[in-house]
N, C-alpha and C positions, 0 to 999 in steps of 0.2 A: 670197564667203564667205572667212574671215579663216583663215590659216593655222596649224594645231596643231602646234605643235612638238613634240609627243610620236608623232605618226603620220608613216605614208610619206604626201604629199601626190600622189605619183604614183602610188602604188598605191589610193588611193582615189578618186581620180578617173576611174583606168579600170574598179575596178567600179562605180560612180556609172553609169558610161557604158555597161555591161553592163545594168543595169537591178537591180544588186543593192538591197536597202534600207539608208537611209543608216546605222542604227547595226550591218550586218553588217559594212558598207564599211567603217565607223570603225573597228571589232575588229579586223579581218583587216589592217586600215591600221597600227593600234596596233601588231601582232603582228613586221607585217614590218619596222616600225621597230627591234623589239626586237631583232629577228635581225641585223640591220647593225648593232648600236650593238655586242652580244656578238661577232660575228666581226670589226669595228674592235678591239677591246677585246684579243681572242686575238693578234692579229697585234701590238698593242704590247707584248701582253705576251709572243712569241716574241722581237721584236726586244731588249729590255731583258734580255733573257734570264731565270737564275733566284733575281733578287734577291729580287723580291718575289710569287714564290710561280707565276706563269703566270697564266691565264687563268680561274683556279676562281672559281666561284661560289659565294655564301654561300645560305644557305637562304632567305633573304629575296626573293631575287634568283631561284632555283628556282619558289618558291610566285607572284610576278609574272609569270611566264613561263609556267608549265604554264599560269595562269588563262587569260594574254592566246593562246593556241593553241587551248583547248577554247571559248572565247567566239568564235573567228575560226571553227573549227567547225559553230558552230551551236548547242552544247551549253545550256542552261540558265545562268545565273549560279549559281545555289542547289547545280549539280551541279558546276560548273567549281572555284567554290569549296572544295569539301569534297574535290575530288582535288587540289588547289592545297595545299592543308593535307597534303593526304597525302603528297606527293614530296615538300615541303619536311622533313616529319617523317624520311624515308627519306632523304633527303640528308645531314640533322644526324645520325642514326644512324649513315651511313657512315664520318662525317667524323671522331663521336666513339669508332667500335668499331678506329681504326687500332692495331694491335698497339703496346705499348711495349718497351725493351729489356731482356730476362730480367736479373734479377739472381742474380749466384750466392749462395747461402746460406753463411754459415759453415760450419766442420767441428762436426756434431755433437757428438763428445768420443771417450771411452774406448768408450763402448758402443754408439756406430754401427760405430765401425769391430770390435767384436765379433762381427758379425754380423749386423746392419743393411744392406740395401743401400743406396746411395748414394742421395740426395735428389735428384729431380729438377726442376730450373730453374723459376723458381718467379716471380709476378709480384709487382707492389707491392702485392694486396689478399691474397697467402699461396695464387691459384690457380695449380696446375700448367699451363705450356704455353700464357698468356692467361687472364685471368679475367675479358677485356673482350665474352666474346663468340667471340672465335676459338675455330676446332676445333682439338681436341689429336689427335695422331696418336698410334697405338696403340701406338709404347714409351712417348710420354709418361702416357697411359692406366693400362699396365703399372705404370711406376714410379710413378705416385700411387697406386698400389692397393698398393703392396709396401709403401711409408713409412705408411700409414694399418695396414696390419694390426702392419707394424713397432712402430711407438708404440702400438698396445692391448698388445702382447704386455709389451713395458715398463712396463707400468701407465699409462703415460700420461692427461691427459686427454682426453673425445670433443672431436672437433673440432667439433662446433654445442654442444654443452650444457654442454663445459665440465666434467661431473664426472666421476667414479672411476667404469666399469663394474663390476656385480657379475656374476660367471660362476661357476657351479658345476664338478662336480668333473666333469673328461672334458669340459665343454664346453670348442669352440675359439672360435666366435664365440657374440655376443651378437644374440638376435632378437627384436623389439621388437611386442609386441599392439599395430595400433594403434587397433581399437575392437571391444567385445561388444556384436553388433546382435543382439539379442531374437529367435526367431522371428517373433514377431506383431507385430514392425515389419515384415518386409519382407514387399512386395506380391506379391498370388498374383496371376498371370494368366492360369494356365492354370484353367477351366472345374471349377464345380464337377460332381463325379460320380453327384451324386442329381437333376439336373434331365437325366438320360437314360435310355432304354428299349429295352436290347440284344436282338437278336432270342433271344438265352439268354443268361439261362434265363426272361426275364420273357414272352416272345410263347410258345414255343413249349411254354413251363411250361403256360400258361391254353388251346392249345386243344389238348394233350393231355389236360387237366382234360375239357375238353365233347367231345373224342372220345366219351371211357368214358364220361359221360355219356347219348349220345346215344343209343351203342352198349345201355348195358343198356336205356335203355328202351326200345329198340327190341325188346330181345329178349322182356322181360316184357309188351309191345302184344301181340308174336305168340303169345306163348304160349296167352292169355287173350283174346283177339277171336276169334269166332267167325269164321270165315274157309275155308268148306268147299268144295271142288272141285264144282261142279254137272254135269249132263250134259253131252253132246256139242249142240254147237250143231245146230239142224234148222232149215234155211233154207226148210221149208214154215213155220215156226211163230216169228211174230212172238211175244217177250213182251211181257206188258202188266203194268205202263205198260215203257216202252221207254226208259230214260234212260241219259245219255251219264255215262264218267265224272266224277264229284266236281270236279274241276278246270275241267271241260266246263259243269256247269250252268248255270252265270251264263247264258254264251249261250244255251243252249240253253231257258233261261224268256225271256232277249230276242225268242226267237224267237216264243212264244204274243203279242206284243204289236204286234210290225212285221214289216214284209216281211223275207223271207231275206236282201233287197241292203243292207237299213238295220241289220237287227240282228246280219247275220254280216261283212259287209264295211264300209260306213260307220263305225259307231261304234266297233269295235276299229280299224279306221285311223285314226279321231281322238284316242282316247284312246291307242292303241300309240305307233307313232314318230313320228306328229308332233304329238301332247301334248307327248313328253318333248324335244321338238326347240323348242318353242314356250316351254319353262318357262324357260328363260334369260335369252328375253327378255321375261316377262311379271311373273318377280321378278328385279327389277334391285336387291336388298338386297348390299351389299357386307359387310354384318356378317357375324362370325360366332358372334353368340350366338345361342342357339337364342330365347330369347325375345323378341329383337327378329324374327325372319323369321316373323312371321305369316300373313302372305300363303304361304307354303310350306307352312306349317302347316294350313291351310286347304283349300288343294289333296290337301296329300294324306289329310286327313282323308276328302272328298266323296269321292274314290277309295275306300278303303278300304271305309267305310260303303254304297256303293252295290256294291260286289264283292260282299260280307257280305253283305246281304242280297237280291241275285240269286241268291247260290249256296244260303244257307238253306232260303229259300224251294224252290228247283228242285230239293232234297233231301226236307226233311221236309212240303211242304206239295201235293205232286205227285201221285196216286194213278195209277189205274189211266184208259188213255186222256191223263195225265198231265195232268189236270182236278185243281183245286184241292181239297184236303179237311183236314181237322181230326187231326193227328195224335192227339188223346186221345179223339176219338171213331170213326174209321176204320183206327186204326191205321201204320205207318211203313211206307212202302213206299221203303226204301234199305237199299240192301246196297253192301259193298266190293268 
């Protein structure tokens, strides 16, 4: 293979020899050339000494170099590239933000030296202390800011616009709107305050509403239900019929139809807790509108309707012996 005069031929042969792949070999071959041709380059230009400037490099010469180090890396070209551009941009920056030398400004006239303080050193574009870039230090700071209120006080013109400031009476400086944003331009982010429900007064408003609610009609049930102390119980004397209460009937009519184990035990353990252990997984509806969960609807409808009419029935259709009868021809045999 024919020898590149642009790479180290000894450095690429021994990663060749490594086992590197030939275009990492070339890169890093490339790279190391680069680095002997730049420190050849420094040492003539130590020895020649400082005619012609040292050993610096131009931007062109930065952006070739950072390339050929991030490609000997490993790096992408596409990424080498785009940081290759970037040092070179920061090199020509440095190169062109080098301070120049202050020039003094003429003497103002009659009226700086009135009471003006002195103008501070000032560069070729009229900035105080560099206008290339450099940091001014804080008397140069100072004295820009004494000459700038200096010249308003004189009438002078602004320094960016050029015209005559207008100031009324007692003002010392001039303070500039610099826009009227509308309310209803600018964006609300905090939450509006009608899509929430505080526990007050809105919760605790509505169930002191169905407290008093509750409460009178509970009072006006008792006043008017007939509701009378009976005797003392006589454990010789079963009454007839013999019914458990109100809340009790259901079972207690399941009871005329099956055994004590299937009507008192079985089926309230199937419909108790593990009905309500089983319904989770038996509607698996993720919605939550009431009209699509049918299946739920359904359930607990067959509930309801079969409670109801256990308990009806074991109240007004129960007589005496607690045998079935006609409440509008034998009469109601239910008391509270």
């Amino acid at each position: 293979m024919a020898e590149d005069p642009g790479i180290d031929q000894e450095t690429f042969d021994k990663l060749v020899a490594e086992g590197q792949p030939e275009r990492v070999a070339r890169a890093k071959a490339k790279a190391a050339a680069a680095r002997k041709s730049r420190q050849a380059e420094a040492g003539d230009g130590a020895a020649d000494g400082d005619g012609d400037g040292g050993g610096g490099e131009t931007p062109e010469q930065v952006q070739e170099r950072v390339f050929n180090e991030l490609v000997a890396e490993g790096q992408p070209e596409r990424v080498a590239r785009a940081k290759a551009k970037a040092a070179a941009a920061r090199a020509k920056r440095s190169s062109e933000s080098e301070p120049e030398p202050a020039k003094q400004p003429a003497a103002s006239g009659a009226k700086a030296g009135a009471g003006a303080p002195a103008a501070a050193p000032t560069t070729g574009n009229g900035a105080i202390g560099g206008g290339n870039g450099v940091a001014l230090t804080p008397e140069q700071r100072q004295q820009r800011v004494a000459a700038a209120l200096a010249a308003r006080a004189e009438g002078g013109p602004h320094e960016r616009t050029g015209g005559v400031e207008t100031k009324y009476a007692g003002q010392e400086h001039t303070h500039r709107l610099l826009a009227m944003v509308p309310p209803t331009g600018i964006q609300q982010i905090r939450g509006r305050q009608d899509d929430k429900a505080y526990v007050w007064p809105h919760l605790l408003t509505a169930e002191f509403v169905c407290l008093m609610a509750v409460t009178a009609f509970l009072f006006v049930f008792s006043a008017l239900a007939p509701a009378p102390l009976r005797e003392l119980a006589n454990p010789n004397v079963t009454p007839n019929p013999s019914k458990a209460p109100w809340y009790f009937l259901g079972l207690q009519e399941l009871l005329r139809y099956w055994h004590p184990m299937v009507a008192g035990v079985t089926i309230p353990l199937l419909l108790g807790p593990l009905g309500l252990i089983a319904i989770p997984y038996l509607d698996r509806n993720p919605s939550m509108r009431p009209e699509r969960r049918k299946f739920a609807y359904m359930l607990f409808t067959m509930f309801l309707v079969a409670s109801a009419a256990l308990t009806l029935s074991g109240s007004f259709f129960r007589g005496p012996g607690f045998n079935w009868t006609w409440p509008w021809a034998d009469g109601i045999w239910f008391t509270l």
